[in-house]
C-alpha positions as CSV (number, residue, x, y, z in Angstrom):
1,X,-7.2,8.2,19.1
2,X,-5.0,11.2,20.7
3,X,-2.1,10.3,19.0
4,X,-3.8,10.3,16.0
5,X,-5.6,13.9,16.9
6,X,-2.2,15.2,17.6
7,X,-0.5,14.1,13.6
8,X,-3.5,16.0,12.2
9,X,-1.9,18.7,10.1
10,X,-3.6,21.9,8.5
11,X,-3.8,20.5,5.0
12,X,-6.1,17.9,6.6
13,X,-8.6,20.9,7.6
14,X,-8.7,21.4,4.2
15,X,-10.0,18.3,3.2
16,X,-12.4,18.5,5.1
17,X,-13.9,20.8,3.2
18,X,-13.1,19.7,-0.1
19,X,-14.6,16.2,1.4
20,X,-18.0,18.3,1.8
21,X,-17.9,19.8,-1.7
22,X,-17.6,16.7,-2.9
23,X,-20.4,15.2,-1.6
24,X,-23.1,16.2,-4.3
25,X,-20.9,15.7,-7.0
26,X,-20.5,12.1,-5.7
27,X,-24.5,11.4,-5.4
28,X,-24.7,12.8,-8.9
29,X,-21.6,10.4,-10.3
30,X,-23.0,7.7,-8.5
31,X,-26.0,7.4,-11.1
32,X,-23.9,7.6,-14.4
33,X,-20.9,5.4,-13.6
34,X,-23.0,3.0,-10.8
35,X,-19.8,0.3,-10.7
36,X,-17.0,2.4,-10.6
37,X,-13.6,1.1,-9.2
38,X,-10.8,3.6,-8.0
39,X,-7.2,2.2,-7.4
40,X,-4.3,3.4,-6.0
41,X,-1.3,3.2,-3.8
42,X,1.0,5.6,-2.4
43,X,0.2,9.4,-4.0
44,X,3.3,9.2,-6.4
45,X,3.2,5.4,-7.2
46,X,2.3,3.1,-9.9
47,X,4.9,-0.1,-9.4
48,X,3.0,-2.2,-6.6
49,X,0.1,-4.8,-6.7
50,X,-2.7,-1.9,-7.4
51,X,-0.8,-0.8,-10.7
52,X,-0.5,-4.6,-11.3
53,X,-4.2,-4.8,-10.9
54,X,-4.9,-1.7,-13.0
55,X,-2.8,-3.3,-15.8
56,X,-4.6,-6.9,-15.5
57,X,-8.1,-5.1,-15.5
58,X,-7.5,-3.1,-18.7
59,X,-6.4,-5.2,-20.7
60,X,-8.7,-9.1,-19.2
61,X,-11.9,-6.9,-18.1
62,X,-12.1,-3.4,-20.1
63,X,-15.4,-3.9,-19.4
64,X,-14.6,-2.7,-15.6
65,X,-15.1,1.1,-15.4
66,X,-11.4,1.3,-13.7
67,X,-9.9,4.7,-12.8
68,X,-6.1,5.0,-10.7
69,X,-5.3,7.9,-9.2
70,X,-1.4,9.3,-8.8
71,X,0.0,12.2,-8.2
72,X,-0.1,14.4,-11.1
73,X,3.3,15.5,-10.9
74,X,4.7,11.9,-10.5
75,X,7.4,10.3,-13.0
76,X,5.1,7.0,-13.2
77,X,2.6,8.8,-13.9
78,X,3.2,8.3,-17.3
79,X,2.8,4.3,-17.2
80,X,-0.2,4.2,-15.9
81,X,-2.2,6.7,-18.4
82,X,-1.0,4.8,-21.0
83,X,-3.7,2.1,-20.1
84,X,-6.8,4.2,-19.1
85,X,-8.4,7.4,-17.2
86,X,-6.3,8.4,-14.7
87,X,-7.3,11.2,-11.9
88,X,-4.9,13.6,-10.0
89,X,-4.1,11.9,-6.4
90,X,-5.8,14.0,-3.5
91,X,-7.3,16.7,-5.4
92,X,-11.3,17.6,-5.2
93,X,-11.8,15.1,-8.6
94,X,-9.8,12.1,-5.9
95,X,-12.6,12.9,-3.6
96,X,-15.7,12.8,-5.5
97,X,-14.8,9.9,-7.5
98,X,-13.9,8.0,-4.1
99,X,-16.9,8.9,-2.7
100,X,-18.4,7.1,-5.8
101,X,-16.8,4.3,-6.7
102,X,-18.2,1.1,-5.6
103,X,-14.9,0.0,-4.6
104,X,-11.8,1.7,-3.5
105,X,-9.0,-0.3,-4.0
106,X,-5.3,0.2,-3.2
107,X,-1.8,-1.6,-1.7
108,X,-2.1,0.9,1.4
109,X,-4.5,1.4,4.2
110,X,-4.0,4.8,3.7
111,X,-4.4,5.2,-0.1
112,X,-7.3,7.7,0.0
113,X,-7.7,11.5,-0.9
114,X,-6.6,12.1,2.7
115,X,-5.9,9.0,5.0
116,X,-6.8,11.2,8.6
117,X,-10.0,12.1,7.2
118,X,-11.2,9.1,5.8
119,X,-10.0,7.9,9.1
120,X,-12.2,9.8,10.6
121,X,-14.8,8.8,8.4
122,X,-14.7,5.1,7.8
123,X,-13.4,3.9,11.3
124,X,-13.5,6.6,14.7
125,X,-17.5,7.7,13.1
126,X,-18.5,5.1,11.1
127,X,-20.5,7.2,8.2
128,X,-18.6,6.6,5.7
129,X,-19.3,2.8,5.1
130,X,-17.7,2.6,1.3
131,X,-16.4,-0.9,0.0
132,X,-12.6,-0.5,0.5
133,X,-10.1,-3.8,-0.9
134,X,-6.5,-4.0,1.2
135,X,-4.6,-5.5,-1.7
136,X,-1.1,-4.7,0.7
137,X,2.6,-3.7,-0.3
138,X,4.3,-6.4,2.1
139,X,3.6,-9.6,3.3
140,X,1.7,-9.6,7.4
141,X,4.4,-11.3,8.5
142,X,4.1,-9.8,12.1
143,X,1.3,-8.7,14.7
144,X,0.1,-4.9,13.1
145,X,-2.6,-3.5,15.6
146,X,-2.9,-0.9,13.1
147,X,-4.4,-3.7,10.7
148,X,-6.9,-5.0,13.1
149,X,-10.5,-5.0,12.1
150,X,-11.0,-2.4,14.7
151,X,-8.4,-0.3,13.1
152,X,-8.9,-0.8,9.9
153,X,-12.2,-1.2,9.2
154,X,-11.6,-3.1,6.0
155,X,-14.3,-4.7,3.6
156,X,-11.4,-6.9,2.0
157,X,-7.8,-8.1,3.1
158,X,-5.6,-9.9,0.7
159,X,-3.1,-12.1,1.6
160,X,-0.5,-13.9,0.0
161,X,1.0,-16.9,1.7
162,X,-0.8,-19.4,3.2
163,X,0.5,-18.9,7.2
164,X,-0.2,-15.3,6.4
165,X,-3.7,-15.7,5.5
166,X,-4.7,-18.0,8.6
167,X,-2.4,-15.8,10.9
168,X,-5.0,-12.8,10.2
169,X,-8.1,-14.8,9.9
170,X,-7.2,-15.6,13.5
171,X,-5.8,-12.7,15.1
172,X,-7.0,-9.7,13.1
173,X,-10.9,-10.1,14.0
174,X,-12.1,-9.1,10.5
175,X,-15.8,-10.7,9.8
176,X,-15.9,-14.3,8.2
177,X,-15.2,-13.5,4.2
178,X,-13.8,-10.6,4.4
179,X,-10.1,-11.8,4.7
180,X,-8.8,-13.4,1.3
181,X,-6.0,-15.9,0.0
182,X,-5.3,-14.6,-3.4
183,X,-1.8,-13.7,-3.5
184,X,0.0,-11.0,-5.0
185,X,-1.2,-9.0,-8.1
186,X,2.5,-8.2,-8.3
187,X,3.6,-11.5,-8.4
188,X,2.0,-12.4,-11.6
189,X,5.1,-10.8,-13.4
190,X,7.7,-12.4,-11.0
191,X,7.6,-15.8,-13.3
192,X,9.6,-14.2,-16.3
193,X,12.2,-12.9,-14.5
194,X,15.8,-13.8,-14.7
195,X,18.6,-13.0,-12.2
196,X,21.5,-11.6,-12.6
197,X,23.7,-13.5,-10.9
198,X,26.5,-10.4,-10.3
199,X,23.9,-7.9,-8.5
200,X,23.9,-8.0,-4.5
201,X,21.1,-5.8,-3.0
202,X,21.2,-4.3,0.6
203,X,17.8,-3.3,1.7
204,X,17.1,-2.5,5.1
205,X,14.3,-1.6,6.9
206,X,12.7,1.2,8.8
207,X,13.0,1.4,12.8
208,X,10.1,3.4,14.8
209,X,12.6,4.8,17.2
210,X,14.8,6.6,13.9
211,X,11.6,9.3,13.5
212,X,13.3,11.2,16.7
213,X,16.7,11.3,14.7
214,X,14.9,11.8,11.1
215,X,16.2,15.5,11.1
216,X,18.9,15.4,12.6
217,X,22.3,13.8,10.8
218,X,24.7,13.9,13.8
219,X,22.0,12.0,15.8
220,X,21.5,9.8,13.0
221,X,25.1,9.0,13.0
222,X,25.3,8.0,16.4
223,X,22.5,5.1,16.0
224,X,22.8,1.8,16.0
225,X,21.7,1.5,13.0
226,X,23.7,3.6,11.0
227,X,27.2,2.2,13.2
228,X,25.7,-1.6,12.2
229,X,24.9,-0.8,8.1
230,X,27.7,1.0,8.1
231,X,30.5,-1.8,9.7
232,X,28.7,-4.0,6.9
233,X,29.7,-1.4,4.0
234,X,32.7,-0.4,5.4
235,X,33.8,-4.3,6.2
236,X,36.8,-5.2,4.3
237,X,36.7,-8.8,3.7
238,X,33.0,-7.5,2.3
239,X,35.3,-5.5,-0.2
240,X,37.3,-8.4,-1.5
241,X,34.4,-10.9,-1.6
242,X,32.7,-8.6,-4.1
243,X,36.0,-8.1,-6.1
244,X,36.9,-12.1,-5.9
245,X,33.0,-12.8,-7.4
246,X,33.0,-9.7,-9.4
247,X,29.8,-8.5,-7.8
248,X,27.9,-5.4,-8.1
249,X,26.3,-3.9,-4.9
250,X,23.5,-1.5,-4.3
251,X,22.9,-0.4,-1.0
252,X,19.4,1.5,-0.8
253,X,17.5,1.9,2.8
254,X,14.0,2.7,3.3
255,X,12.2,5.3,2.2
256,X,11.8,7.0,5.4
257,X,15.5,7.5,5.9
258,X,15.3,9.8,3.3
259,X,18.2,12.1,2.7
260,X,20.1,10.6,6.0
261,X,21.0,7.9,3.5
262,X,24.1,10.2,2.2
263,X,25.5,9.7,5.1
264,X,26.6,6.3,4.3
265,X,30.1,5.5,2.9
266,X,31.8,2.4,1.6
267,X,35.4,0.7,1.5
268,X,34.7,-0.8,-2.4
269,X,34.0,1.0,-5.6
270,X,31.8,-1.9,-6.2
271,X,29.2,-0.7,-3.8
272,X,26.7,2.1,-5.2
273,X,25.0,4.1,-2.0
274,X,21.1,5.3,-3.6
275,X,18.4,6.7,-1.5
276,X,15.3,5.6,-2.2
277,X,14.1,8.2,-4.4
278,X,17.2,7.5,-6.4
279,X,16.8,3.9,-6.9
280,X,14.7,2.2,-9.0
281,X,13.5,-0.3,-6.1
282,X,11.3,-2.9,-7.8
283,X,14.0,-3.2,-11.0
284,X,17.0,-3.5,-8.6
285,X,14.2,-6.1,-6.7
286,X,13.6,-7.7,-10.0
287,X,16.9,-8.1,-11.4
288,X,19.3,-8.9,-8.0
289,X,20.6,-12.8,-7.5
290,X,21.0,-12.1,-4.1
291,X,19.8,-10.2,-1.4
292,X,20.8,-9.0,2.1
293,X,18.2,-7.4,4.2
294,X,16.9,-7.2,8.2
295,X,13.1,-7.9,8.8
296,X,11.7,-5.6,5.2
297,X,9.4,-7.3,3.8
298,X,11.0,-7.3,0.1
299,X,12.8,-10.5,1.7
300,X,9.2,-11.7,0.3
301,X,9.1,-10.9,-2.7
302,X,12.3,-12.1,-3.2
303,X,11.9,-15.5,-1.7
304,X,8.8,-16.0,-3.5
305,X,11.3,-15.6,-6.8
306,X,13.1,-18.6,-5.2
307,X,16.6,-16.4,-5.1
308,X,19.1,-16.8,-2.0
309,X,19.0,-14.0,0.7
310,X,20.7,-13.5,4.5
311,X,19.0,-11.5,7.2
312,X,21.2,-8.8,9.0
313,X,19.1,-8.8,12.5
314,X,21.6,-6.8,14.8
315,X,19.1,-6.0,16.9
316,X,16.0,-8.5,17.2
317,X,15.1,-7.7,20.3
318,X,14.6,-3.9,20.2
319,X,12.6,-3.9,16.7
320,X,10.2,-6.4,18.3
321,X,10.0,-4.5,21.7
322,X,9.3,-0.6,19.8
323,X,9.0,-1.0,16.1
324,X,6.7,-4.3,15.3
325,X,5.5,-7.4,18.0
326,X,6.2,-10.9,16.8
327,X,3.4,-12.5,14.4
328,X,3.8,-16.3,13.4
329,X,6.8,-16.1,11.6
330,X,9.9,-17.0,13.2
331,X,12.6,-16.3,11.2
332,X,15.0,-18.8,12.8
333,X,13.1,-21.5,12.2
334,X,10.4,-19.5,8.5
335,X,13.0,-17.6,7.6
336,X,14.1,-18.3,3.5
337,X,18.0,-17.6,4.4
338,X,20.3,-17.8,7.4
339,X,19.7,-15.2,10.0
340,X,22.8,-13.1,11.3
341,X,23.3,-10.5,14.3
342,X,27.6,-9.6,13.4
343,X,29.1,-8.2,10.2
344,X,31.4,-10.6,10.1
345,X,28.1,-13.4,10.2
346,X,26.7,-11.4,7.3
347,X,30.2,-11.9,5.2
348,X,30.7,-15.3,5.9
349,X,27.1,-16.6,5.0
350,X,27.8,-14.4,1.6
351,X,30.6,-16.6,1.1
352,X,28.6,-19.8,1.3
353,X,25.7,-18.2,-0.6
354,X,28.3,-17.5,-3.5
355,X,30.0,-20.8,-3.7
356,X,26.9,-23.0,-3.1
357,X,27.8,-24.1,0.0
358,X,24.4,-23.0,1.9
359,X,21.2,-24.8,2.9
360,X,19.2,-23.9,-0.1
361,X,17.1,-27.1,-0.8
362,X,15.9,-26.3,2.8
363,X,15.3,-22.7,2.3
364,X,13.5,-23.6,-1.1
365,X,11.3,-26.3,0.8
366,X,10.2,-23.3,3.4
367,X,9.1,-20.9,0.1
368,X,7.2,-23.7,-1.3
369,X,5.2,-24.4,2.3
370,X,5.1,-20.5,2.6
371,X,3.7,-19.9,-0.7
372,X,1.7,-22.4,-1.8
373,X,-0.3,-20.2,-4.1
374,X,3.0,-20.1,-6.6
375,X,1.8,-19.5,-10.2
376,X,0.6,-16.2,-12.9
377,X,-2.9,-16.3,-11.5
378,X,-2.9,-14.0,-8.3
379,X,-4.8,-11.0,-10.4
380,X,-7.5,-13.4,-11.5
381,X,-8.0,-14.5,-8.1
382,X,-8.0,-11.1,-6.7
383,X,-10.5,-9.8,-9.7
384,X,-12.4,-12.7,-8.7
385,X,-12.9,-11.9,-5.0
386,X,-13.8,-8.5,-5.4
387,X,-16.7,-9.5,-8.0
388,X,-17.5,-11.9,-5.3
389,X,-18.0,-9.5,-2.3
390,X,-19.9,-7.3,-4.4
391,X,-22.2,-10.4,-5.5
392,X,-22.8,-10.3,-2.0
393,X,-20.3,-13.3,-1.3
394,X,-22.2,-15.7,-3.8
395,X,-19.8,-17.0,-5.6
396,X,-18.0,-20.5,-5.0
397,X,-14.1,-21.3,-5.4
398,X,-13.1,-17.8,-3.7
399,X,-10.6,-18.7,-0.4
């Protein structure tokens, strides 16, 4: 609770008070558009499984009073009010129409006007006791305390593997129901994809421990993780492999590097350095035949797409001691590609990716146990539960 107290900002203040104006506008909403349903997922977004919803309820159930809210000032903004009402992310209008709604409904915990004071609201007092669904951005592939029931507070959590959803059940402490095996909205449009068998993407992930060096490039330079990325980039038998196969690289870390991310260099012309405000993530997701990553969770998306990867773990034992504890998946023995700690590791299972020489009948067998939900039908199932808890749980065939 401290910690939290102490990440309070001043523009959280404000919303406070733009919470309280908002409060008889709500009532008064409340009585003209009874069974409204807000979506959203982070402020400037509309490319994860709440714009997938959005687009499934507008154009299966338009009978669904559905509103998303996004930034206003957001370059995917643009997609989204092609389909229906959209509201400005965080503004007065946010609040009063998420005080409202009869569901809020969003990929991130924290997709509300402001996250600390519906915090504040929902979980530390309690008064705010709105329906909210968790649709999620990445698979719970690890323990997240900040997930727990407790935490949290959720009326819905959606999951979309199978281990996944009985890993939470059990550990997360959510009331029977509330916790859902639905699968992706996103996924729905993973079917029709093709590969491009010439794209290689590197995507790592974000480390807790980085926020002390977030501001400071020399200090960033000296990490681990920037040496480790970098000896991957800068590895020259890395540089031939991708001129022998005539590959394409993109190397784009998480968002939270931010700028930092310039500081990479590479030894081949074939690899293209993007932050992630540069890249167009969920394309370069979409579109790559292979993909080398550390413990991000796109690893899931793209094993779900059946598409061979490698995990670049240098340092497994840190990011489970001070970034994320160890859920049920082991990648060593889960994992949908082989798992390295060296470079030169990295390199060499790229070279038995390329020529066919990996285990990838055994990989494929571990997606199909993973994800046993594995067709176009994840939105139906998700519009499906929703309906459900607000019928009060009364409906049958909902997991």
């Amino acid at each position: 609770m401290l910690k939290k107290l102490s990440k309070v900002r001043l523009a959280d203040i404000g919303h406070v008070f733009m919470f309280l104006a908002a409060i008889i506008p709500a009532l008064i909403m409340k009585r003209s558009r009874r069974a409204l349903w807000l979506i959203c997922e982070y402020g400037c977004e509309a490319r994860d499984n709440g714009y997938s919803f959005y687009k499934y309820l507008r154009s299966a159930h338009p009978e669904v009073d559905a509103v998303y809210a996004i930034d206003k000032r957001s370059n995917e903004r643009g997609r989204v009010e092609s389909l229906g009402e959209v509201i400005n992310y965080g503004s007065l209008r946010h609040w009063v129409y998420y005080l409202a709604a009869q569901v809020n409904i969003s990929s991130q915990k924290g997709g509300k006007p402001n996250a600390a004071v519906c915090y504040l609201l929902e979980v530390v007092l309690g008064i705010l006791k709105n329906k909210r669904v968790f649709l999620q951005h990445g698979v719970t592939k690890d323990d997240l305390p900040f997930l727990h029931y407790n935490a949290a507070k959720l009326s819905m959590f959606c999951c979309a593997a199978l281990p996944e959803y009985e890993f939470v059940k059990r550990v997360f402490e959510y009331p029977e129901g509330v916790v859902r095996y639905t699968g992706f909205c996103r996924f729905d449009d993973l079917h029709s994809l093709r590969a491009d068998n010439k794209l290689l993407i590197i995507m790592p992930t974000w480390r807790a421990w980085l926020y002390d060096v977030r501001t400071d490039a020399e200090s960033f330079a000296e990490s681990e993780y920037f040496k480790r990325w970098s000896e991957l980039l800068m590895h020259a038998r890395f540089a031939e492999l991708l001129r022998r196969h005539e590959l394409r690289a993109v190397f784009c870390p998480h968002r939270n590097i931010g700028a930092l991310g310039r500081q990479f260099t590479t030894a081949s012309e074939r690899v293209e350095l993007l932050t992630w405000d540069e890249a167009d993530v969920s394309g370069l997701l979409h579109g790559a035949g292979v993909l080398i990553t550390d413990f991000s969770s796109v690893a899931m998306d793209f094993a779900y797409m059946k598409r061979p990867l490698i995990y670049y773990q240098f340092d497994r034992d840190r990011f489970r001691e001070e970034h994320l504890p160890e859920g049920y998946f082991d990648y060593d023995r889960d994992g949908f590609g082989q798992v390295c700690t060296r470079a030169d590791d990295v390199v060499e299972a790229l070279e038995r990716v390329l020529s066919g020489a990996d285990e990838r009948q055994a990989y494929l067998d571990r997606v199909d146990s993973f994800y046993t939900l594995w067709d176009d039908r994840n939105c139906e199932r998700t519009f499906e539960a929703i309906a459900d808890m607000l019928n009060g749980g009364k409906s049958v065939g909902v997991i």
